[in-house]
C-alpha positions in Angstrom: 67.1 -53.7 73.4 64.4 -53.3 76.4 61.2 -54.7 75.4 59.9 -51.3 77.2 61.3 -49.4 74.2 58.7 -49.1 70.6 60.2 -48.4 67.5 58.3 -46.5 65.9 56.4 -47.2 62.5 58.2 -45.4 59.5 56.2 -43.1 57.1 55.8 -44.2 54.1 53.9 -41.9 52.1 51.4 -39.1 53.0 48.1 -38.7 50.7 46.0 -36.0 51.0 42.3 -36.2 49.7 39.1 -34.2 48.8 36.6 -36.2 50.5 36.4 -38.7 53.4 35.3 -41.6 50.7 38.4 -41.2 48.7 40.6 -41.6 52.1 38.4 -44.6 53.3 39.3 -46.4 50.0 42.6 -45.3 50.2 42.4 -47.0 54.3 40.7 -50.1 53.1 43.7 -50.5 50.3 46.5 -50.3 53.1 44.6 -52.5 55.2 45.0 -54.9 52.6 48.7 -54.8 52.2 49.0 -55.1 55.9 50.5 -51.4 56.6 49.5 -48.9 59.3 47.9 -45.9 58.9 47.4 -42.3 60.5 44.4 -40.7 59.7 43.5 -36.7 60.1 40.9 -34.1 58.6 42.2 -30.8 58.3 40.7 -27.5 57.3 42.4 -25.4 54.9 41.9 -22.2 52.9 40.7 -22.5 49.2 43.0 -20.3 46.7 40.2 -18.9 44.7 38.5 -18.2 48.0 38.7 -17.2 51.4 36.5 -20.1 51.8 37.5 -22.9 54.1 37.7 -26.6 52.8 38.1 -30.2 54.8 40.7 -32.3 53.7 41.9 -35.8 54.9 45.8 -36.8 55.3 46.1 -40.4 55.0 49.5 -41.5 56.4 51.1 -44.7 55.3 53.2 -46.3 58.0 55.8 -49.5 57.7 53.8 -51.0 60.3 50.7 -50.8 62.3 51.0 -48.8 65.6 49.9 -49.8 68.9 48.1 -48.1 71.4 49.6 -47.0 75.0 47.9 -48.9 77.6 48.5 -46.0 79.9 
């Protein structure tokens, strides 16, 4: 295999939280078992409401990725 080739990182799980200091705990526990993880806030549409909501989608990964030096 060509050492120009990545595999890329398998996803483990995918978490979805209320606030951004339950995904930073949720981050700082992955870190510890040495996984990657993809991070994103999203808005979404509350069900009671027509309000609009953050939440934050914490991807597990098999491994840690690594950034494009392009």
């Amino acid at each position: 295999m060509s050492e120009d080739v990545a595999i890329a990182a398998q996803v483990l799980s995918t978490n979805i939280f209320d606030s951004a200091t339950e995904a930073i705990e949720a981050i700082a526990a992955v870190d510890v078992l040495g996984l990657g993880v993809r991070v994103a806030n999203r808005l979404v549409t509350e069900e009671e409401s027509d309000e609009l909501v953050e939440e934050w989608v914490v991807e597990v990964l098999s491994s840690v990725p690594t950034a494009d030096e392009e």
